[in-house]
ZAMARGU-4260 file (C-alpha; in steps of 0.2 Angstrom, whole numbers, plus 5000, padded with zeros to 4 digits):
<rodrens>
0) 4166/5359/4722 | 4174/5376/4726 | 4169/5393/4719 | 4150/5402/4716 | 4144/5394/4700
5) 4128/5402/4701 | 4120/5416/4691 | 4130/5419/4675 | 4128/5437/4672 | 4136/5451/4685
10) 4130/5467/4673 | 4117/5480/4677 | 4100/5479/4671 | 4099/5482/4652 | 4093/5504/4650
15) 4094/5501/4629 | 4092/5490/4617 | 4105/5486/4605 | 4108/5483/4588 | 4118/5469/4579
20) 4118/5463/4563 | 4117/5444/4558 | 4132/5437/4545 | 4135/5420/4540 | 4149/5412/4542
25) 4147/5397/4530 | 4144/5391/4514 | 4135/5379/4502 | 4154/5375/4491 | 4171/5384/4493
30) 4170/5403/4492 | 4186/5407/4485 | 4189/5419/4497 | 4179/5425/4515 | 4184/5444/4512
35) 4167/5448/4509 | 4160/5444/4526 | 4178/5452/4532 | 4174/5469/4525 | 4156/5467/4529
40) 4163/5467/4549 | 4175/5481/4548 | 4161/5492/4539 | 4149/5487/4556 | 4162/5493/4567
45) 4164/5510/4558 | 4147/5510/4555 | 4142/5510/4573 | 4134/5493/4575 | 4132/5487/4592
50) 4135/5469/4588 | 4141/5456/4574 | 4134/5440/4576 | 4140/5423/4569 | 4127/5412/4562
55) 4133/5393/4559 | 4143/5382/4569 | 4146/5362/4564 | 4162/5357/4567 | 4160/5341/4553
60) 4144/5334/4546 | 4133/5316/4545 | 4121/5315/4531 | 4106/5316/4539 | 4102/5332/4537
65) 4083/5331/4538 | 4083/5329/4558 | 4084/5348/4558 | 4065/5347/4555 | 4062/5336/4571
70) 4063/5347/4586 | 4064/5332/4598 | 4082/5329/4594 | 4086/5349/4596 | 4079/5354/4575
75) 4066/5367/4572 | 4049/5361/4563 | 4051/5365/4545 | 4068/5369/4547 | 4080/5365/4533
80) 4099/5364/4533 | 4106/5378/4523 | 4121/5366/4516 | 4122/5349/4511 | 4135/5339/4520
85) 4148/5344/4511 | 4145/5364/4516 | 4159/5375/4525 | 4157/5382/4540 | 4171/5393/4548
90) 4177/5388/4566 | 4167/5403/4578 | 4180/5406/4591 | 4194/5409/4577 | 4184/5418/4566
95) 4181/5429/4580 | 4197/5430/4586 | 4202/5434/4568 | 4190/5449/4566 | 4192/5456/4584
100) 4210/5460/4578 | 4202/5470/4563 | 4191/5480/4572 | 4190/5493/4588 | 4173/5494/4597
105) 4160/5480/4591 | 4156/5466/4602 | 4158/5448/4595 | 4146/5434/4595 | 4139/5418/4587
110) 4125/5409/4586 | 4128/5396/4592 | 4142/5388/4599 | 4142/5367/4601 | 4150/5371/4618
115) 4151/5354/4624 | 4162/5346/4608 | 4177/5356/4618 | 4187/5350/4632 | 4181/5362/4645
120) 4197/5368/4652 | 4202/5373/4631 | 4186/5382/4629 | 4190/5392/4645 | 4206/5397/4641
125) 4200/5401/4622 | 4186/5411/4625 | 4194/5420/4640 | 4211/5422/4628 | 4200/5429/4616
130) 4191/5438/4628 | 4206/5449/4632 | 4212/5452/4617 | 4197/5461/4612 | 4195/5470/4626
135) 4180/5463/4632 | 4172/5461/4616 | 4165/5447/4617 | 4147/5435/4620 | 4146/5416/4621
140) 4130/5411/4612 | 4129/5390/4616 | 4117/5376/4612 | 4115/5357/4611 | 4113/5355/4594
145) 4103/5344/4584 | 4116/5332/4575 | 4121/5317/4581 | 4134/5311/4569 | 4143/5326/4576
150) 4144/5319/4594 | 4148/5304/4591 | 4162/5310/4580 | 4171/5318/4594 | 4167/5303/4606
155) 4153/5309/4615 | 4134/5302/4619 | 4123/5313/4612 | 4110/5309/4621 | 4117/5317/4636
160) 4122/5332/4626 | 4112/5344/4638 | 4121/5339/4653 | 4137/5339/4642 | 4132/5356/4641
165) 4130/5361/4660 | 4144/5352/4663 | 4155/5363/4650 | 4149/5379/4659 | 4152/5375/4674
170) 4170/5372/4674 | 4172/5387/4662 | 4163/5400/4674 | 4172/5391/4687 | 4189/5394/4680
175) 4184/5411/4673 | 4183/5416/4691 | 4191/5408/4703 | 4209/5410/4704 | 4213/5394/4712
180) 4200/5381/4706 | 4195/5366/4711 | 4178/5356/4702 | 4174/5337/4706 | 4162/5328/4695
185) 4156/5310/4686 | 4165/5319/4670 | 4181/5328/4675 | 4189/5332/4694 | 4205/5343/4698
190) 4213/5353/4709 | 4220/5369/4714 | 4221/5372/4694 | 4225/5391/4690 | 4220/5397/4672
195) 4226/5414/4668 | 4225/5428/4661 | 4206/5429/4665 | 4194/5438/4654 | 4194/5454/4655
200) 4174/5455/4657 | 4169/5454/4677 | 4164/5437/4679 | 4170/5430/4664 | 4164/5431/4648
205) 4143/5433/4645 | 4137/5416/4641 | 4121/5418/4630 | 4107/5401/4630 | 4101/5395/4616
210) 4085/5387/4618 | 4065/5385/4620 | 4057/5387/4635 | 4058/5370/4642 | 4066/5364/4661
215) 4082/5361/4653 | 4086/5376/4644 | 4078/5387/4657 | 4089/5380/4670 | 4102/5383/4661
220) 4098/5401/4655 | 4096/5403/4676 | 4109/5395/4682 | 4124/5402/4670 | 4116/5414/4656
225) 4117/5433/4654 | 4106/5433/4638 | 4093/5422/4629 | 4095/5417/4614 | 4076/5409/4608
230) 4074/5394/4596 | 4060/5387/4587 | 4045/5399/4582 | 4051/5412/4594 | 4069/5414/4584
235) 4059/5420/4567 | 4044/5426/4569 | 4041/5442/4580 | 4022/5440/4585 | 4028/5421/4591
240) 4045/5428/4603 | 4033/5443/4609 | 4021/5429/4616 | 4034/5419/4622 | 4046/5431/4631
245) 4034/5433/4649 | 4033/5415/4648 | 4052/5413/4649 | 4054/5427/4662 | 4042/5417/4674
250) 4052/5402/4670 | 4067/5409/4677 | 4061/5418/4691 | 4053/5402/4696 | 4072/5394/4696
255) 4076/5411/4709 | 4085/5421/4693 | 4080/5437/4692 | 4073/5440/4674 | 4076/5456/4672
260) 4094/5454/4675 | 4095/5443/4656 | 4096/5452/4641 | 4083/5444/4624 | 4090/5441/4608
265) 4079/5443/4594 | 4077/5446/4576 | 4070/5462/4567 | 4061/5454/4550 | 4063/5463/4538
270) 4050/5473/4528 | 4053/5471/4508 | 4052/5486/4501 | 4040/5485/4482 | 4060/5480/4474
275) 4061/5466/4485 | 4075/5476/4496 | 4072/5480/4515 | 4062/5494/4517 | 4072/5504/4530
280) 4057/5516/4537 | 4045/5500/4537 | 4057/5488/4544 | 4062/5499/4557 | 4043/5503/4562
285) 4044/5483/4569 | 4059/5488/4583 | 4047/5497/4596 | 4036/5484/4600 | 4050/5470/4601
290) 4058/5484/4614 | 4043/5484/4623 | 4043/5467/4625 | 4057/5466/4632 | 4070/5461/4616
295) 4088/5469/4621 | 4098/5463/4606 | 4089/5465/4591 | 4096/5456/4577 | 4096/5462/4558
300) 4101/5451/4544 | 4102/5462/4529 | 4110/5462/4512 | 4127/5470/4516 | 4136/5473/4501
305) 4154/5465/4500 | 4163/5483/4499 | 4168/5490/4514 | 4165/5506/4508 | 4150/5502/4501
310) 4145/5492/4516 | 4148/5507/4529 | 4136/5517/4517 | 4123/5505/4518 | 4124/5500/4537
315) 4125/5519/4541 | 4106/5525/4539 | 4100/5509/4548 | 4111/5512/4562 | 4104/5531/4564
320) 4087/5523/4562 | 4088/5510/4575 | 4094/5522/4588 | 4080/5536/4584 | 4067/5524/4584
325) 4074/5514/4599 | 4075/5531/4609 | 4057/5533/4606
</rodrens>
C-alpha cells in the first residue's frame, strides 16, 4: 500500500477552546421549508461562532427503531430515536456544501457521518470538493452507526461496519494526500489513481471519531482522527465526559498517538433559567471546568430563533460570553 496512512491530524496543539453550536438537520414530518435552520447558520457566522455542527445523519430507515437503546449494536442506553421511520433527515455533505456557499468564516461539521455507506473514492472526492470550496471550512465527524436495515440497504454487512469504517478512511486520507495513489486490500485495489483538486486543509480534511473508549474506536481515533467526538454517557452528561476524557488520552497514547495532538468535542448543558430558557451567566459557569479537562470544541445546542436577525442578536451575547469565560 503506498503512502503514510498514519496519524490523521497534521495541526498544532489546540491554545483555545472553541465554540460551536449544535442544529438539527432533520425532522419528525415534512417542514415545509428548511430556511429556519438556513438563517439560523448565516446569523452563527456573523455572529462569530467558531463552528455549526450537524446533528442527524440516516440515509433511509428500518423500523426498528428501539435498537438505539442497545449499545451492543452501536445505540446509547436509554437512547430514543427522535423520528419514527418516516422522519427527514438532510444528506450532511450537501447541506454542508449548501450552507458553506452562504457563509464566510465558520467551520462545518456534522455529527455524524455513516462514512462507510459511501464508495470511498466518491466520499474523497466530496468531502475534499467541498473542502475547497469553503476554503478549508470543513470537519469530518464519522461513526458506525447503530441500524442495520441501513447497511443492508446499501449492500453491505453490518456486522463488519467498523472495519467498513477503517477501510473508508484509509483510502480517503490516502487519496487526500498522495498525488499518485496506489491502495491494495480484501475490499478495493488500484493504481497509480490521481484524485484532484485536493483539500485545501494540510493533510486532508480533519476526520473527527465518534465513539466510546473501546479498542475499536480508540484505534481508529489514533490511527486517522484529529478530534473525538464521545458517545454514550460521556456525549450528554458533563461530570461523565470529564471522568472519561484521561481515560481516552491513555488509550491513545497506549496505540503511540500523541493525545494532546486531538482535539475533544463536548457539550455545554445548559442551565434553565426560572422561565425554562438558558440561563446565559449560569450556563456559561459550566465552560471552565469542561476546558480544564481538556474539551476543545464545546458544543451548545440553544433555542435559536428562525430570524436571522433575531438569531444574530441572540447568538451574539453567548459568543462574548464563551470567549470571556474561556480566556479565564
Amino acid at each position: 500500500m503506498a503512502g503514510s496512512l498514519g496519524a490523521g491530524f497534521s495541526g498544532a496543539r489546540f491554545s483555545s477552546a472553541q465554540f460551536s453550536i449544535r442544529y438539527t438537520a432533520l425532522a419528525p414530518s415534512d417542514p415545509g421549508t428548511w430556511q429556519p435552520l438556513l438563517n439560523r447558520v448565516v446569523a452563527a457566522d456573523r455572529a462569530g461562532v467558531d463552528r455549526v455542527v450537524l446533528s442527524g445523519e440516516h440515509v433511509v430507515f428500518g423500523e426498528h427503531l428501539d435498537n438505539y437503546s442497545r449499545p451492543e449494536v452501536g445505540g446509547r442506553v436509554g437512547g430514543v430515536q427522535p423520528t419514527d421511520p418516516d422522519g427527514h433527515f438532510l444528506e450532511p455533505l450537501t447541506t454542508m456544501s449548501f450552507l458553506a456557499g452562504m457563509t464566510s468564516r465558520v467551520r462545518f461539521t456534522n455529527s455524524i457521518l455513516l462514512a462507510a455507506l459511501r464508495r470511498p473514492i466518491v466520499l474523497a472526492k466530496s468531502a475534499a470538493t467541498l473542502d475547497v470550496l469553503s476554503g478549508g471550512r470543513l470537519d469530518l465527524g464519522v461513526g458506525i452507526g447503530w441500524q442495520r436495515e441501513e447497511y443492508e440497504a446499501a449492500g453491505l454487512d453490518f456486522t463488519r461496519r467498523g472495519r467498513l469504517l477503517d477501510h473508508t478512511l484509509e483510502v480517503c486520507q490516502l487519496l487526500w494526500r498522495e498525488q499518485r495513489a496506489t491502495y491494495s486490500s480484501a475490499e478495493l485495489s488500484f493504481e497509480n489513481i490521481h484524485l484532484n483538486p485536493k483539500p485545501v486543509q494540510p493533510g486532508g480534511v480533519p476526520v473527527w471519531v465518534s465513539g466510546t473508549v473501546n479498542p475499536g474506536p480508540m484505534r481508529r481515533l489514533a490511527r486517522f482522527g484529529a478530534g473525538w467526538i464521545p458517545w454514550g454517557p460521556a456525549s450528554d452528561r458533563a461530570d461523565a465526559l470529564v471522568e472519561t476524557i484521561p481515560r481516552m488520552r491513555d488509550a491513545v497514547a497506549a496505540l503511540g498517538r500523541d493525545p494532546l495532538e486531538l482535539g475533544v468535542a463536548g457539550k455545554l448543558p445548559n442551565v434553565a433559567a426560572p422561565d425554562g430558557s438558558p440561563d446565559l451567566a449560569a450556563t456559561i459557569d459550566g465552560l471552565p471546568a469542561l476546558v480544564e479537562a481538556g474539551v476543545t470544541d464545546v458544543r451548545l445546542q440553544l433555542p435559536v430563533p428562525d430570524d436571522a436577525h433575531a438569531a444574530e442578536d441572540y447568538l451574539t451575547p453567548w459568543v462574548t460570553a464563551f470567549r470571556e469565560a474561556a480566556s479565564r
